[in-house]
C-alpha positions as a Python dict, from the first residue, in 0.01 Angstrom:
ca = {
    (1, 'X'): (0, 0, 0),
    (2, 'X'): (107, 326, -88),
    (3, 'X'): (-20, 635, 82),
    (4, 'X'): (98, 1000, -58),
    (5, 'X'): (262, 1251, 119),
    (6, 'X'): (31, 1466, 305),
    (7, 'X'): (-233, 1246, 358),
    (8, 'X'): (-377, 1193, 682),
    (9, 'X'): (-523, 924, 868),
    (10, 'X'): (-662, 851, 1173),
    (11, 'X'): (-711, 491, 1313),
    (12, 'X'): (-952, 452, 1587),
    (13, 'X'): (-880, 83, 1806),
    (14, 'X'): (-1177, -62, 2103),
    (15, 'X'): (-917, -283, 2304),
    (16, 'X'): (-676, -523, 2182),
    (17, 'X'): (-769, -686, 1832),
    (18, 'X'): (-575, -978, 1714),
    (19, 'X'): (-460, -926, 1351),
    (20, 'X'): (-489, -1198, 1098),
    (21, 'X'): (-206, -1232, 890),
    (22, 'X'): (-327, -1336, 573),
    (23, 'X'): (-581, -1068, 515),
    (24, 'X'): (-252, -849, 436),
    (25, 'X'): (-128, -856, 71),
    (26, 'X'): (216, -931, 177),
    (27, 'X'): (307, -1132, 438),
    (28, 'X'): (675, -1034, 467),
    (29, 'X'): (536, -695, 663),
    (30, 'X'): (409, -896, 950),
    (31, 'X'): (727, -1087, 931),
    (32, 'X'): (958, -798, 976),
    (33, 'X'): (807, -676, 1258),
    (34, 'X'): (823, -1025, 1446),
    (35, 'X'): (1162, -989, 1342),
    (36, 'X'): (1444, -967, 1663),
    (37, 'X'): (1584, -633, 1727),
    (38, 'X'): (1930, -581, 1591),
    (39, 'X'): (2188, -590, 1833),
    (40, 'X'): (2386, -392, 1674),
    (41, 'X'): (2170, -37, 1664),
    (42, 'X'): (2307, 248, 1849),
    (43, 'X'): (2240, 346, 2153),
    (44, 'X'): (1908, 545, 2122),
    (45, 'X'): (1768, 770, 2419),
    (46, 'X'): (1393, 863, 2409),
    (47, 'X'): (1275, 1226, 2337),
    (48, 'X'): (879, 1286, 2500),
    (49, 'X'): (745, 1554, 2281),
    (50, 'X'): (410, 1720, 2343),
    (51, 'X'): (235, 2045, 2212),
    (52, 'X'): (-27, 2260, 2270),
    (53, 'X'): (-259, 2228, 2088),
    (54, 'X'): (-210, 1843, 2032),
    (55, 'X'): (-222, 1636, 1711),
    (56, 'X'): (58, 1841, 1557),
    (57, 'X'): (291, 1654, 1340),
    (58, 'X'): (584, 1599, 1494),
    (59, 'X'): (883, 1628, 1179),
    (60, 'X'): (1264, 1518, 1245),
    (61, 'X'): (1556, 1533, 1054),
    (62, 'X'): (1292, 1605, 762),
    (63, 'X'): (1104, 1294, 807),
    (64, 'X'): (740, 1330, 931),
    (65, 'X'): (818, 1056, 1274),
    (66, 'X'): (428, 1096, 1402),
    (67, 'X'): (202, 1337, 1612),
    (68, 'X'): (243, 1494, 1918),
    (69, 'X'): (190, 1374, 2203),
    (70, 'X'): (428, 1111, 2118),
    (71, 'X'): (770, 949, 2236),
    (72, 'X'): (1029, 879, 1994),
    (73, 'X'): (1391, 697, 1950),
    (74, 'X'): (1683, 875, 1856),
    (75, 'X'): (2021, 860, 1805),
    (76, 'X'): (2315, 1045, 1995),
    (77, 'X'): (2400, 1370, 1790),
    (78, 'X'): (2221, 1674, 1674),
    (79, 'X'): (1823, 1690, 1560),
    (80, 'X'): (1664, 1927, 1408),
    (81, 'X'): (1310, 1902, 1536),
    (82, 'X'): (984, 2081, 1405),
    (83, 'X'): (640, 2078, 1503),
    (84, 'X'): (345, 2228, 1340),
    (85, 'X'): (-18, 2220, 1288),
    (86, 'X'): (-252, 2343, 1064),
    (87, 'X'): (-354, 2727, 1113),
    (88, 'X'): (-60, 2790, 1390),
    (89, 'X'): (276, 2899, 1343),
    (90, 'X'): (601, 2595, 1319),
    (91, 'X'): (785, 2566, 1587),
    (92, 'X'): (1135, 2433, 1580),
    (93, 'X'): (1453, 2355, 1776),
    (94, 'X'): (1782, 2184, 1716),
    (95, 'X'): (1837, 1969, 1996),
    (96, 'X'): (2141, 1753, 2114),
    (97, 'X'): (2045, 1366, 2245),
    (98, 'X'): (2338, 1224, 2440),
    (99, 'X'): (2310, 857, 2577),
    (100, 'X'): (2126, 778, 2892),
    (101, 'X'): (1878, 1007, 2932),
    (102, 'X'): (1521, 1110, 2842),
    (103, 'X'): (1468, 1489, 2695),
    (104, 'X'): (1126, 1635, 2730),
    (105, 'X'): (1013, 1891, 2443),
    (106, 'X'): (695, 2082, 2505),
    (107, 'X'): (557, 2328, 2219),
    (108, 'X'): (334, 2615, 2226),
    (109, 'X'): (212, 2675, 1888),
    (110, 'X'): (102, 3055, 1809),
    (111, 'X'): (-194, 3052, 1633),
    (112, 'X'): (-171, 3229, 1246),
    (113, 'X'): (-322, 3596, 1245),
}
């Protein structure tokens, strides 16, 4: 399945349903994410981000990661992290994740005149 950039969805979930496997087309997604974790990622520290007003996409590196509120993996080093919504104003920082630790980002997004 292909979905274009800047399309949104929303997926709504009533309690823990099983998914059947062969009701996908392919069934090497399932299989990759059964897969084990490589041992051999980096060292990743998580980064809780939240805004005000919530549901903003949350955009790292330039690559759209989710919406806020949300936690997310990353690596040791500099990010460039922006946040925006629909009818308020982006807001961005460049942040530096070191191991060990948890950062906590919380955005207040101006509203556009």
């Amino acid at each position: 399945m292909t979905i274009p950039k800047g399309t949104e969805i929303t997926a709504y979930v009533a309690g823990d349903t099983p998914l059947d496997p062969s009701k996908f087309k392919t069934s090497t997604l399932v299989e990759s994410v059964a897969s084990k974790p490589d041992v051999s990622a980096p060292n990743l520290s998580p980064i809780a981000i939240k805004s005000t007003p919530d549901g903003a996409e949350i955009t790292i590196d330039d690559k759209l990661v989710g919406t806020t509120p949300s936690t997310v993996q990353l690596t040791p080093g500099d990010h460039t992290i922006v946040i925006g919504k629909a009818g308020f104003k982006s807001w961005q920082r460049i942040i530096t994740v070191t191991t060990g630790g948890t950062i906590n980002l919380e955005a207040t997004l101006d509203k556009v005149p």
